[in-house]
C-alpha positions in Angstrom: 0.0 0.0 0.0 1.4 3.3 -1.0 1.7 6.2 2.2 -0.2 9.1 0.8 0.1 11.0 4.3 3.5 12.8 3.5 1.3 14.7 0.7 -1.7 15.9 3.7 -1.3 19.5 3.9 1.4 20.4 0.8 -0.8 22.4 -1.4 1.0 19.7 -3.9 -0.8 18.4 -6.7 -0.7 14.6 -7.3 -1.6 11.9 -9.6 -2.7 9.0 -8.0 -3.1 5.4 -9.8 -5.5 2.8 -8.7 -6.1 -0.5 -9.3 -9.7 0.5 -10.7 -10.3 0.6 -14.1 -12.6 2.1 -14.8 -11.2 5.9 -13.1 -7.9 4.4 -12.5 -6.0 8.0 -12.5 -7.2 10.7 -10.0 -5.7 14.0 -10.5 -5.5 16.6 -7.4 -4.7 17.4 -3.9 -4.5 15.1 -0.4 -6.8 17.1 1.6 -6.3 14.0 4.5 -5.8 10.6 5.0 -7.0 8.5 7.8 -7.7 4.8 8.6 -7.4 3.3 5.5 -9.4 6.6 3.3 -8.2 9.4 1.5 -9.9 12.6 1.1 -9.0 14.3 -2.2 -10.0 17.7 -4.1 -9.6 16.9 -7.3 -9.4 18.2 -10.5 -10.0 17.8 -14.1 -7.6 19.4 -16.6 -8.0 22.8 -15.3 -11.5 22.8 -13.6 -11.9 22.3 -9.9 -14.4 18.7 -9.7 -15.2 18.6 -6.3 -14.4 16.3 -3.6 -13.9 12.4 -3.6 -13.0 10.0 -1.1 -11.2 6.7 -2.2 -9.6 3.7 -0.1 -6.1 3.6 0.4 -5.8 -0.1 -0.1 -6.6 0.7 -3.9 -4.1 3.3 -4.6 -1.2 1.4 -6.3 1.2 4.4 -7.3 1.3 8.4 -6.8 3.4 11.0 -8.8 4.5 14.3 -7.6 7.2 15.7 -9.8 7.9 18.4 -11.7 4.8 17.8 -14.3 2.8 18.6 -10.8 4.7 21.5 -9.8 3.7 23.0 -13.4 0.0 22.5 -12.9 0.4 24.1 -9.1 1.3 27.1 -10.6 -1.0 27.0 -13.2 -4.1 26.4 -11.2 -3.1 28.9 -8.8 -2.1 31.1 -11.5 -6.0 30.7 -12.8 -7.3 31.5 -9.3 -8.2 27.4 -9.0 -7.5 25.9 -5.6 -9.5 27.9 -3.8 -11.2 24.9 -2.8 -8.2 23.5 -1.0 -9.1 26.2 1.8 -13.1 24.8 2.3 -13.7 24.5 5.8 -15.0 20.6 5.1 -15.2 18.2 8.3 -15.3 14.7 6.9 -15.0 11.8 9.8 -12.5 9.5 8.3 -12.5 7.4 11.2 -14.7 4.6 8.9 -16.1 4.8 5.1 -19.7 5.2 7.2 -18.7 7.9 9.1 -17.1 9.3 6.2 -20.4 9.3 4.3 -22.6 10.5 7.1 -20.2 13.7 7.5 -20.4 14.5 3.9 -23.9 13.9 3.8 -24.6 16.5 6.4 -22.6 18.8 4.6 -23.6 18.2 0.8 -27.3 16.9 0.0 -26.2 14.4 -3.1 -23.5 12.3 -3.3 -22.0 10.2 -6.0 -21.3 6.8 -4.6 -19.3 4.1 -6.9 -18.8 0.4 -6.2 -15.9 -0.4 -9.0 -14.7 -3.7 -10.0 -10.8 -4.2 -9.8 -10.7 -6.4 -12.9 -13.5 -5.2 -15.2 -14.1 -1.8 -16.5 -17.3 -1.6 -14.8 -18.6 0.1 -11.6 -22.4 0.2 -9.6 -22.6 4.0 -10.2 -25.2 5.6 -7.6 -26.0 9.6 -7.1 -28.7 10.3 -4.9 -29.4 11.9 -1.0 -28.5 9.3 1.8 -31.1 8.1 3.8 -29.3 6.4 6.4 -26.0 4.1 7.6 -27.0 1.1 9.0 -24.4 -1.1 10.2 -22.6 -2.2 6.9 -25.0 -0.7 4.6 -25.5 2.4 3.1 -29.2 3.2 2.0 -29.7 5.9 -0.7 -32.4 7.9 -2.0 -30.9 7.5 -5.4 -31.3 9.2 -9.5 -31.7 7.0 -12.2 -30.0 8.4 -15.7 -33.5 10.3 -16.6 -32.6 12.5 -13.7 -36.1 10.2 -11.6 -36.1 9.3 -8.2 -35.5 5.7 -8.4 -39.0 3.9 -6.5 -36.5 1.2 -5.2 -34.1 2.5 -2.3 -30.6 1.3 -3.3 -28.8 -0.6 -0.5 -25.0 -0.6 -1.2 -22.7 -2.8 1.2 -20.3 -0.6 2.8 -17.4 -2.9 1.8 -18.3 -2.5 -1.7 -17.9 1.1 -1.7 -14.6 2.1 -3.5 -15.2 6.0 -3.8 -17.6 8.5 -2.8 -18.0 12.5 -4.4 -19.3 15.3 -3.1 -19.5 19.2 -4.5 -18.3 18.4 -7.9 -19.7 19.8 -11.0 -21.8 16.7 -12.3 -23.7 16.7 -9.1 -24.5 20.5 -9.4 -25.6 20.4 -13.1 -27.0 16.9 -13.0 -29.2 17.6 -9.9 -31.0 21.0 -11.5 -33.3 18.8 -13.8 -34.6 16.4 -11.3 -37.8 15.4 -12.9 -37.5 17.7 -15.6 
């Protein structure tokens, strides 16, 4: 397992690898790390997207070099990372926890079961209704933006990375039931 710690704190952009296919590069900054999770703000090409939270057991290989060090000065040169200064409090102390404190904070939340060995992933975005033991239970979208009738009930130790704040939520979540 790669130590992602040393990064906490650096204002240091890295790109982390994953054994996930199918979002097996993550691109952005260690906000914190904690029993096992990893709290990112991360960003695509030179947009800000939001907040994710991955296991650390998945990361398999991080780079911060001088290709980093380029996009830290461009981002902040764009007036990008203001984000890294959002006064979030998210409980690592357990993936639950975790998703309860972002779930006070944020009202949707992306949450993505993905397979290690196939390009596919349980894809879920949707309000939380509750953390039950080892199961999350979700209020969730289908992809015509309806509130599914079925509540979706994802096993905790399934859950391999959960997003908050980012752009897809925000758009996404204005044409509910439109």
């Amino acid at each position: 397992m790669i130590d992602l710690s040393g990064h906490v704190g650096t204002r240091q952009k890295v790109r982390i690898e994953r054994n996930r296919p199918p979002q097996r590069l993550l691109n952005g900054y260690v906000l914190a790390v904690w029993n096992g999770l990893v709290l990112m703000h991360q960003f695509h090409d030179f947009e800000p997207d939001g907040y994710t939270l991955i296991r650390e057991q998945d990361v398999v290989g991080v780079r911060s070099n001088e290709y980093e060090r380029l996009w830290d000065r461009m981002l902040a040169g764009e007036g990008r990372l203001e984000g890294l200064d959002a006064d979030l409090a998210i409980d690592l102390s357990n993936m639950q926890t975790a998703i309860r404190s972002a779930a006070a904070q944020f009202r949707f939340l992306i949450i993505q079961c993905e397979d290690q060995h196939e390009d596919i992933q349980d894809f879920y975005l949707g309000e939380l209704l509750e953390v039950e033991g080892d199961v999350v239970r979700l209020r969730s979208l289908n992809a015509l933006a309806r509130w599914d009738e079925q509540v979706a009930e994802i096993p905790v130790a399934e859950i391999t990375n959960v997003q908050f704040d980012t752009p897809y939520i925000r758009h996404f979540t204005k044409y509910i039931g439109a």
